[in-house]
C-alpha positions in Angstrom: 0.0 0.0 0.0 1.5 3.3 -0.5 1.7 6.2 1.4 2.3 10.1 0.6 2.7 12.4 3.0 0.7 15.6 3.3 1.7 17.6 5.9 3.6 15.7 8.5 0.2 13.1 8.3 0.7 9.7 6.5 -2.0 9.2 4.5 -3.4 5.6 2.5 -6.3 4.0 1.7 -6.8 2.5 5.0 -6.0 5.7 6.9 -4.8 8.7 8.2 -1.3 8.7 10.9 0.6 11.1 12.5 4.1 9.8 14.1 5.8 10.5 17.1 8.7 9.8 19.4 10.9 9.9 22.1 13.8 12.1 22.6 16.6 9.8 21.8 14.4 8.6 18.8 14.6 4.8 19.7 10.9 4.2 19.8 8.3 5.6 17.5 4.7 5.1 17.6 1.9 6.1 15.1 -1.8 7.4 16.0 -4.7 7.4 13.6 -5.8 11.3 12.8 -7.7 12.9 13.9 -7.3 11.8 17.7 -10.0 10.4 19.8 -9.4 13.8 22.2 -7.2 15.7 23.9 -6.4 17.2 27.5 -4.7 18.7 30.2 -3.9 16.7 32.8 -3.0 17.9 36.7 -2.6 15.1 38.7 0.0 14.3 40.8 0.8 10.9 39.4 1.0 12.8 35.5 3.1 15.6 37.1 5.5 13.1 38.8 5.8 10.5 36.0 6.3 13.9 33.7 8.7 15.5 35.9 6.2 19.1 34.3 3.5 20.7 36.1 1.3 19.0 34.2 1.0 16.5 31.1 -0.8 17.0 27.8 -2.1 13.9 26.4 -3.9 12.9 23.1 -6.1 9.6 23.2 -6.6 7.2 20.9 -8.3 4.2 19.9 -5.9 1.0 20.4 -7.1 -0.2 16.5 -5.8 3.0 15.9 -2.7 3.1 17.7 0.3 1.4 16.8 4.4 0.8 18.0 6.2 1.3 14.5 10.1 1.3 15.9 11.7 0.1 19.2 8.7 -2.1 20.8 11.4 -4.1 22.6 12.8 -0.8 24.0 9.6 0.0 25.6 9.3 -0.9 29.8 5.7 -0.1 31.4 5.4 1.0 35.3 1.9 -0.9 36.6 0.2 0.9 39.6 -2.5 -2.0 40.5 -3.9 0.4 42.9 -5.2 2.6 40.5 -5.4 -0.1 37.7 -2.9 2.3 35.4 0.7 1.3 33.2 2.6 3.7 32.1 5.3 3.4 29.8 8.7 4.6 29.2 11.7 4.6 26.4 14.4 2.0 28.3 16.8 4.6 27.3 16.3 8.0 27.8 12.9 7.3 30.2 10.3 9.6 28.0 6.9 8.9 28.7 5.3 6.9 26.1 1.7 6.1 26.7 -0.5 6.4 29.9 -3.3 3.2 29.9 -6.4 3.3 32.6 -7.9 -0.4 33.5 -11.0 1.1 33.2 -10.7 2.2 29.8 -8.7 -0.7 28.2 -10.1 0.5 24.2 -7.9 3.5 24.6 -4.2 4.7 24.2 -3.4 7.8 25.8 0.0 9.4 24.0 1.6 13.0 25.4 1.0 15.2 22.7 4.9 16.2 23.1 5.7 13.3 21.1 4.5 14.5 17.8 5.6 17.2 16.1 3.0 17.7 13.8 -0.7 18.1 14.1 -3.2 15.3 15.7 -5.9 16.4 14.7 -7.7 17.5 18.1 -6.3 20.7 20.4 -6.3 19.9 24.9 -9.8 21.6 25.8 -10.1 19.7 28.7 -8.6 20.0 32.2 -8.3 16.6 34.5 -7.4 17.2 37.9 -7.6 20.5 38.1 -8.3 20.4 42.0 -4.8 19.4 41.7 -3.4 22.5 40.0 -0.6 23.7 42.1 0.1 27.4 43.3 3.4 27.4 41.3 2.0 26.3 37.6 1.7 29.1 35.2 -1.4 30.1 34.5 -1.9 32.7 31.7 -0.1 35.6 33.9 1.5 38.8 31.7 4.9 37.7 31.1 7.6 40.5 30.6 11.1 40.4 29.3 13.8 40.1 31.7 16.5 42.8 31.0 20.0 41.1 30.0 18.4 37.8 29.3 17.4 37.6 25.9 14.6 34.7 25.4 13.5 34.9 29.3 10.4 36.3 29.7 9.0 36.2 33.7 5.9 37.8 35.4 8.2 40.9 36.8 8.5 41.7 40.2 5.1 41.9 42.6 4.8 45.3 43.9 3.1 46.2 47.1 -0.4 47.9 46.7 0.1 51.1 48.7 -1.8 52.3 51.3 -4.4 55.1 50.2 -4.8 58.3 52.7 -8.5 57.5 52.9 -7.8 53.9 53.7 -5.7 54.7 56.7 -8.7 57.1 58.4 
């Protein structure tokens, strides 16, 4: 079967992919597109196994998921108290895929991975009870003088103390 190329996006008769991988490029793994959905996700278990204040995933349907390079370089952490595996790149530990028990049909991928377009855009927040006070959240970011590509939120300044307020 042949496949072009259009935009990042293999295309055949069958369907539609869009590749990604990890950082070392060991493993790579395909999705059909578009994706299932996508989301934002706070937890602390996404934040830990992330080492980021949160993780952005893309689902997928497994027939629409597939390992295309690397399988055997692929180990899974299994939390059996929350029925969840996660999995890893043996080599330079990126986070691969995210699987819930309860939701065994579906492949959840950190968007991350692909560097092209799947299809769906993170409207949804999970865990956001979990949001923590540090995470950025939309503040005005300035430049920072003498540090060109740093941005930050500048300094906080004190509200002062209005005449009227102090009678």
């Amino acid at each position: 079967m042949k496949t072009v190329r259009k935009g990042g996006v293999a295309q055949n008769a069958v369907a539609a992919w869009v590749t990604g991988s990890c950082l070392c490029g060991d493993v790579e793994l395909e999705i059909g597109f578009p994706a299932r959905w996508a989301w934002h996700d706070h937890s602390a278990a996404s934040r830990h196994a992330h080492g980021a204040a949160y993780a952005t995933y893309v689902g997928s349907w497994r027939s629409r998921f597939r390992i295309t390079k690397g399988g055997a370089k692929i180990t899974r952490f299994e939390d059996k108290a929350t029925r969840t595996v996660r999995s890893f790149c043996k080599r330079c530990g990126t986070p691969l895929m995210y699987e819930r028990g309860h939701s065994p049909q579906m492949v959840n991928v950190p968007r991350a991975l692909f560097a092209n377009r799947t299809g769906r855009e993170p409207l949804y927040h999970i865990g956001i009870q979990e949001l923590q006070e540090w995470t950025y959240t939309g503040e005005k970011l300035v430049p920072l003088k003498g540090f060109p590509g740093v941005v930050w939120t500048g300094p906080k300044r004190k509200k002062r103390l209005d005449l009227a307020d102090m009678l």
